[in-house]
C-alpha positions as CSV (number, residue, x, y, z in Angstrom):
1,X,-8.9,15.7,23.6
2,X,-10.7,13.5,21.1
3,X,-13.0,10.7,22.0
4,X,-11.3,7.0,20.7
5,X,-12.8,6.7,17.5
6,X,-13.7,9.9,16.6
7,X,-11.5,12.3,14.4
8,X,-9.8,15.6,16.6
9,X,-11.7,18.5,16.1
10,X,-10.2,21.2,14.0
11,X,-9.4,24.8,14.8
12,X,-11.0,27.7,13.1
13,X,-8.1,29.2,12.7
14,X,-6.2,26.2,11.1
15,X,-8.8,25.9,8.4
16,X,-9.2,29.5,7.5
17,X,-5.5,30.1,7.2
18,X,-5.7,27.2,4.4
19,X,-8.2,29.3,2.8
20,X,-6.5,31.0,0.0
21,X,-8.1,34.4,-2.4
22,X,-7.7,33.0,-6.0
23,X,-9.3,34.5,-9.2
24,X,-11.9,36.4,-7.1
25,X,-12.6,33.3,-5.3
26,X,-12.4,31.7,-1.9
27,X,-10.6,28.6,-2.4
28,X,-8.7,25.5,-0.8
29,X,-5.8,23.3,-2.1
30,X,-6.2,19.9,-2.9
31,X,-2.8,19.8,-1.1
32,X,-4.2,21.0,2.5
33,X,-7.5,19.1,2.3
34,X,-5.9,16.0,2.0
35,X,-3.9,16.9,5.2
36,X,-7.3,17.6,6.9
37,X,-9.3,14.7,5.4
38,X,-5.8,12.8,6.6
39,X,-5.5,11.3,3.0
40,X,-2.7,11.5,0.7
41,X,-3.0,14.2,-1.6
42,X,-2.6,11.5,-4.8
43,X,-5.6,9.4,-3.1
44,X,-7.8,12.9,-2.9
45,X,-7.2,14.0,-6.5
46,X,-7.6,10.0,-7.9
47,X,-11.1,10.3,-5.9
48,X,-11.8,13.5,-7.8
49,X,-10.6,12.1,-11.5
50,X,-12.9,9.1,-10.9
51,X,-15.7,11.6,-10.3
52,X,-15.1,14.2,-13.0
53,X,-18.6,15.1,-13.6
54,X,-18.9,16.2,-10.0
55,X,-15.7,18.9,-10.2
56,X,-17.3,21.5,-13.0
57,X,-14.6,24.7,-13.4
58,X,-16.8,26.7,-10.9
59,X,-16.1,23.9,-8.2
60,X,-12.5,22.8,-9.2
61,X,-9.7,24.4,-11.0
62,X,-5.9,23.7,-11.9
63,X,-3.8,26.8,-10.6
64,X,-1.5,28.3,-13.4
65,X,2.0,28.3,-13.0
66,X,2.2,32.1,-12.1
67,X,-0.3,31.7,-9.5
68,X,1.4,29.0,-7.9
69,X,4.2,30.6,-8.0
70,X,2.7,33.8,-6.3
71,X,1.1,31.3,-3.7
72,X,4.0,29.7,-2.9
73,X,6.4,33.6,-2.6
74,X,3.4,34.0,0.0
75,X,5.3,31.7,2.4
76,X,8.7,31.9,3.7
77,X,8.8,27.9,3.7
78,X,7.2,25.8,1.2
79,X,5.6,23.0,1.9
80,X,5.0,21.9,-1.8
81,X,8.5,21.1,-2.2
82,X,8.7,18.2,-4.8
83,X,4.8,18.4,-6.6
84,X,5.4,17.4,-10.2
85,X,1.6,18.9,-10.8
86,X,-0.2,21.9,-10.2
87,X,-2.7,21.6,-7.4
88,X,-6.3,21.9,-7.8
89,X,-7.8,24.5,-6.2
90,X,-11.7,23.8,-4.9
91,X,-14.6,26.4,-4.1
92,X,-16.8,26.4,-1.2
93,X,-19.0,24.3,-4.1
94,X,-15.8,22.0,-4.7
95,X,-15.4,20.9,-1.2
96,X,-18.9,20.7,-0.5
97,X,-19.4,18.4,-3.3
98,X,-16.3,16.3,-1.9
99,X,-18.3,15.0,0.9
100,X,-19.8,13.1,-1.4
101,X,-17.0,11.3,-2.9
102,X,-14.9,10.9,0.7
103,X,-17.0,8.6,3.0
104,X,-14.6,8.3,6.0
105,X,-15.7,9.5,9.1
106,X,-12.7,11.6,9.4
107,X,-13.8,13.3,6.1
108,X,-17.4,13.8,7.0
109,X,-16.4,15.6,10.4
110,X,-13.3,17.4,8.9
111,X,-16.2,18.6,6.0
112,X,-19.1,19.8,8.2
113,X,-16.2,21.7,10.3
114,X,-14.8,23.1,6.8
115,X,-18.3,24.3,5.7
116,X,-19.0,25.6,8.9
117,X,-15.6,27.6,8.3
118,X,-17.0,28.8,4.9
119,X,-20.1,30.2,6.5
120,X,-18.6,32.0,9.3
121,X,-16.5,33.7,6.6
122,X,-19.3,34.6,4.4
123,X,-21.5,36.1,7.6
124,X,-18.4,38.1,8.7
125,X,-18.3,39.8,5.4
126,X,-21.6,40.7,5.2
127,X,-21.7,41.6,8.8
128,X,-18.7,44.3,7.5
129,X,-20.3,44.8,4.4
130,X,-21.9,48.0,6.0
131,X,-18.5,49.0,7.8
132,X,-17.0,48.9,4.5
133,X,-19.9,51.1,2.9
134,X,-19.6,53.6,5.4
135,X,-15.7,53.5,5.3
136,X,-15.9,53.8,1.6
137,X,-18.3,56.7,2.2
138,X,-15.9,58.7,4.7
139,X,-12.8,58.0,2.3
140,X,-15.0,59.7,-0.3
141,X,-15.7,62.4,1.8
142,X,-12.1,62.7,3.1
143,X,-10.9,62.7,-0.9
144,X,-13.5,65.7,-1.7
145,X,-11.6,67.8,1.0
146,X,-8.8,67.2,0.2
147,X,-9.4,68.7,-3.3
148,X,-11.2,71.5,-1.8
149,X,-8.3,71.6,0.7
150,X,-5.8,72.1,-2.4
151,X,-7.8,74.4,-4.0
152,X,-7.5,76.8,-1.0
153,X,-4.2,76.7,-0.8
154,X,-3.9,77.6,-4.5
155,X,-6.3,81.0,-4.2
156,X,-4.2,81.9,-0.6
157,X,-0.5,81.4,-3.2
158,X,-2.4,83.4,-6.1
159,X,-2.9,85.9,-3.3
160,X,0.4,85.9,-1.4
161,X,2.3,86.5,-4.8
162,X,0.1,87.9,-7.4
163,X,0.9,88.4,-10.7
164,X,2.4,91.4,-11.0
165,X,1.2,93.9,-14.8
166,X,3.6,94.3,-17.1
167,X,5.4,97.6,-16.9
168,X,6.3,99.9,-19.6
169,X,9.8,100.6,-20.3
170,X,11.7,103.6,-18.9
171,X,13.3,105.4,-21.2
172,X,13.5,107.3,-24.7
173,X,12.0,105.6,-27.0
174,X,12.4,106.1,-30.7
175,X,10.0,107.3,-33.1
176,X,9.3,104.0,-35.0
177,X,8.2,102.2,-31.8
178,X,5.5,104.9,-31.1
């Protein structure tokens, strides 16, 4: 349980599955961090408007309409229900840079817990990086026999029914074919 005062402290697992793999990018909706920050959504994106100069493209972005749409099929419910707007999407940069425009002390522990998140992520995937080179290195391996695999079985078919020479024709045959 929280201490009076003090803001609960959030589960791993609750801020990763509010992590989201957009244009090549980790990324979190302005939509969920307000839930986190416990802010409305509208108060969160005025916040970010008023700081403009902070949110460059590689921090913040609007999601197109096809890729909210393909968030949104992701889930059997929605909970975006009634936006009139597309949601910003923010980078690790993005959230990291909205500690600085969110001062409550519910947004400063909610951020360091966030970031944390973020760097857990980033140390798992290098930590698999060489699992995925050597399973990348097997599959490449595995594809090479299986063309040498299908090759085989093409020489034991030429073998098992080879082509048979042409034959001459029995018969008489007339003096203008000779």
């Amino acid at each position: 349980m929280a201490k009076a005062g003090k803001p609960p402290v959030l589960p791993e697992e609750l801020v990763m599955n509010k992590i989201y793999f957009i244009r090549g990018q980790k990324v979190m909706l302005d939509e969920d961090l307000a839930e986190l920050y416990q802010v409305d959504t509208k108060r969160l994106n005025e916040q970010v408007k008023r700081n403009g100069e902070r949110f460059p493209e590689d921090f913040m972005f609007r999601l197109t309409p096809k890729e909210f749409e393909n968030l949104k099929s992701q889930f059997a419910t929605s909970s975006w229900g009634g936006r009139r707007k597309l949601p910003f999407a923010f980078t690790e940069l993005g959230v990291a840079m909205l500690s600085s425009v969110l001062n409550s002390e519910t947004a400063i522990q909610v951020h360091i817990q966030i970031i944390r998140v973020f760097a857990k992520m980033k140390e798992l995937l290098l930590t698999h990086k060489d699992i995925l080179l050597q399973l990348e290195k097997i599959e490449r391996k595995l594809t090479q026999h299986d063309d040498d695999i299908a090759l085989v079985f093409q020489y034991l078919k030429q073998l098992l029914n080879p082509p048979q020479p042409p034959r001459n024709s029995i018969g008489f045959k007339r003096t203008s074919e000779k």
